[in-house]
Structures are given as structure tokens and as C-alpha cells.
DRENFIMAR-855457 format. One line per 8 residues: number of its first residue (from 0); their letters; for each residue x, y, z of N, C-alpha, C. Coordinates in nm, 4 decimals, padded with zeros to 6 digits. Layout:
NUM) A) X Y Z X Y Z X Y Z; ...
***
This chain:
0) XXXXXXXX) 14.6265 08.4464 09.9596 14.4999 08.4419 10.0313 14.3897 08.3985 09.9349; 14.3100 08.2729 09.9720 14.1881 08.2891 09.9137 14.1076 08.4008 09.8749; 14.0277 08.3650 09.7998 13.9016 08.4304 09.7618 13.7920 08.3571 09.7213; 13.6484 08.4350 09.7711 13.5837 08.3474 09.7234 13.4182 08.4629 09.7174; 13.3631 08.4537 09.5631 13.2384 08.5097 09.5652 13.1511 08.4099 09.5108; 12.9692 08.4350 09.5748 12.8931 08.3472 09.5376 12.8016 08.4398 09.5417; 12.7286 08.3739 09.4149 12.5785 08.4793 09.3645 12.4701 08.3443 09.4242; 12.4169 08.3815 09.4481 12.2879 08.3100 09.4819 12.1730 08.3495 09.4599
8) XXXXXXXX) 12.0303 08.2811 09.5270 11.8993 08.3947 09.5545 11.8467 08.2746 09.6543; 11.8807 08.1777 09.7492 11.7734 08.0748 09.8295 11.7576 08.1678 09.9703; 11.7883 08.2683 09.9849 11.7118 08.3666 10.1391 11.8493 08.4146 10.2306; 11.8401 08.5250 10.2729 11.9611 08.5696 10.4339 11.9535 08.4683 10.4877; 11.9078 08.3283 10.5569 11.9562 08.2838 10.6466 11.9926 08.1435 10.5552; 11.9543 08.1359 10.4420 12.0549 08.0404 10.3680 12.2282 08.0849 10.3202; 12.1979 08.2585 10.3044 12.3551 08.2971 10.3267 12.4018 08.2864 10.4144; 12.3684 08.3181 10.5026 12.4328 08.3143 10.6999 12.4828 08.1423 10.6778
16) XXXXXXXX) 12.3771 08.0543 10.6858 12.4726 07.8925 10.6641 12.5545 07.8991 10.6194; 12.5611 07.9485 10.4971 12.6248 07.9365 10.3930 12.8193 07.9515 10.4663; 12.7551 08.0983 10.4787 12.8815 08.2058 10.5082 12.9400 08.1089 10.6732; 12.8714 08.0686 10.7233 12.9181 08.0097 10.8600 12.9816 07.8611 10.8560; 12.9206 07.7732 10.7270 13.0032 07.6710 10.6760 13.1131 07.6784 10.6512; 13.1303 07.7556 10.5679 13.2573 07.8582 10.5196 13.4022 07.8692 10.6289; 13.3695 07.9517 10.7365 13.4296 08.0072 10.8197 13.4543 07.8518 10.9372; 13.3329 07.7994 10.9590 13.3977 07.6567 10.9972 13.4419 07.5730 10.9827
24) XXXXXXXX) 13.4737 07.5321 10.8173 13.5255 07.4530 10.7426 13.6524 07.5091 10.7049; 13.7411 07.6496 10.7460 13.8622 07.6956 10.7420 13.8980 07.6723 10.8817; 14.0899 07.6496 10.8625 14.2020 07.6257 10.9475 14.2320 07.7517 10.9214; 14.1744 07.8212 11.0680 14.2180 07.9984 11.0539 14.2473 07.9943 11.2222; 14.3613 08.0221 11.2284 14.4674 08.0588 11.3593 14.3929 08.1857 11.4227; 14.3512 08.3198 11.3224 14.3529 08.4100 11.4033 14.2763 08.5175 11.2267; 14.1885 08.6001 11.2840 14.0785 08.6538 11.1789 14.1264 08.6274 11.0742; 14.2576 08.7029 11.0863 14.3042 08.7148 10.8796 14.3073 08.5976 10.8303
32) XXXXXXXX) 14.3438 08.4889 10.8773 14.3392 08.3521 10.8086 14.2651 08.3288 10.7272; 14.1103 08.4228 10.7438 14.0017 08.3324 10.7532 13.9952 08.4155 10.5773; 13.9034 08.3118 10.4776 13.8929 08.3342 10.3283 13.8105 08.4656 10.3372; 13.8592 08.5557 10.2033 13.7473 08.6577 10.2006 13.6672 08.6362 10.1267; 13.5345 08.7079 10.1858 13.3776 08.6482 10.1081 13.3432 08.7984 10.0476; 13.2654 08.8328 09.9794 13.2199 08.9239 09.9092 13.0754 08.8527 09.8947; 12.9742 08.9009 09.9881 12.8507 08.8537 09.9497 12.7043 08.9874 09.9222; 12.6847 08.9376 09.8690 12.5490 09.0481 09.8220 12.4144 08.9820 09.8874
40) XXXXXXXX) 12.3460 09.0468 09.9444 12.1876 08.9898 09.9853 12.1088 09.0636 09.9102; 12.0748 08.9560 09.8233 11.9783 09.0741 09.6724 11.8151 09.0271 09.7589; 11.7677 09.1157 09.8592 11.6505 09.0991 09.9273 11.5426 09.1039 09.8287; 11.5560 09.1768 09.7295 11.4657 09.2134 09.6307 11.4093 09.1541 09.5255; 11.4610 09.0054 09.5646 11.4968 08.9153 09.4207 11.3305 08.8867 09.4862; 11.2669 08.8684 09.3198 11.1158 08.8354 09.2927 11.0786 08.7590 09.3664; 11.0128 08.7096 09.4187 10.9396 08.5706 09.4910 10.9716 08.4527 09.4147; 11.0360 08.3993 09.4140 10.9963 08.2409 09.3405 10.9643 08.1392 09.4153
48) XXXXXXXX) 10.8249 08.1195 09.4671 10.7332 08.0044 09.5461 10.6995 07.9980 09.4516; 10.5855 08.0548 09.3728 10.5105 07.9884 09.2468 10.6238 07.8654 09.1516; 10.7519 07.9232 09.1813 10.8279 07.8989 09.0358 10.8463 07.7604 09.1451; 10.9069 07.7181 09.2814 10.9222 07.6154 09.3323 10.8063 07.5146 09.3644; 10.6949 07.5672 09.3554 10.5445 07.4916 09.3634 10.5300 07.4475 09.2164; 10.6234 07.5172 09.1397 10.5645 07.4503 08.9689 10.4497 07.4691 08.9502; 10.4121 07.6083 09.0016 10.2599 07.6862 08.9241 10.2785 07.7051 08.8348; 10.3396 07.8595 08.7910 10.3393 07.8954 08.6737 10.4754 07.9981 08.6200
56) XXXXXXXX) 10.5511 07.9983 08.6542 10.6139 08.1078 08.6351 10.7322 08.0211 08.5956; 10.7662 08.0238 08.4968 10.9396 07.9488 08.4600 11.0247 08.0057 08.4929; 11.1424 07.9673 08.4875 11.2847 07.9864 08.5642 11.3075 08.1278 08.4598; 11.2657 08.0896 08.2931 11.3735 08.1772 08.2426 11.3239 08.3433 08.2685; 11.1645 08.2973 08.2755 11.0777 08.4246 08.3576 11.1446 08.5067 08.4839; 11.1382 08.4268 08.5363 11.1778 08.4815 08.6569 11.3711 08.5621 08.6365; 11.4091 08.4752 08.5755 11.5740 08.5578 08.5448 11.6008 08.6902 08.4385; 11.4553 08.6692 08.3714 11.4350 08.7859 08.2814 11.4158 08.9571 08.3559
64) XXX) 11.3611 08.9457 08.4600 11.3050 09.0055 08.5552 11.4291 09.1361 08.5995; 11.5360 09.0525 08.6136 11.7008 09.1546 08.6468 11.7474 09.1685 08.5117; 11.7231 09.1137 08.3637 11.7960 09.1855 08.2766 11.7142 09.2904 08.2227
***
């Protein structure tokens, strides 16, 4: 059986695509077929608009934030 985990941070309904690409892009007969996902929705992850507007906040800023 597959497996498959992905860390991300682009929003819940970019996981939901995500996770629904997934499940439509498998040849699954019947549930179990289908790959297992292990996904986390880290809701909590900082804002990064500033960091995608290229205000002010750098990437390594913003990743510093969870260590």
C-alpha cells in the first residue's frame, strides 16, 4: 500500500484540493484502495501576506517562528 505525507502551510482549502487531487488521480475499486494521507492543518502557522506582498518579513523569519 502506498503512503504518502505532505507538510505544507498555503491554507485548509488548498489541503482539501490537494487531498481531493489525490483521491481522484487514484485507481481505487473500493475505500481501501485508496493511498493513505496523514495530513496536519497547522491553522496557526503565522500570517505570511506581508512575506508574499514582499513587505518585510523574510522567509527565513517567518520559519524561525516554529523552531
Amino acid at each position: 500500500m502506498q503512503k504518502v505525507g505532505v507538510l505544507g502551510g498555503l491554507g485548509p482549502k488548498a489541503t482539501v484540493y490537494f487531498m481531493d487531487m489525490v483521491i481522484e488521480n487514484t485507481h481505487a475499486t473500493k475505500d481501501q484502495d485508496n493511498i493513505d494521507m496523514l495530513v496536519s492543518n497547522h491553522a496557526t502557522i503565522p500570517d505570511r501576506t506581508d512575506y508574499i506582498l514582499y513587505i518585510h518579513i523574510s522567509a527565513r523569519g517567518v520559519a524561525n517562528e516554529f523552531y
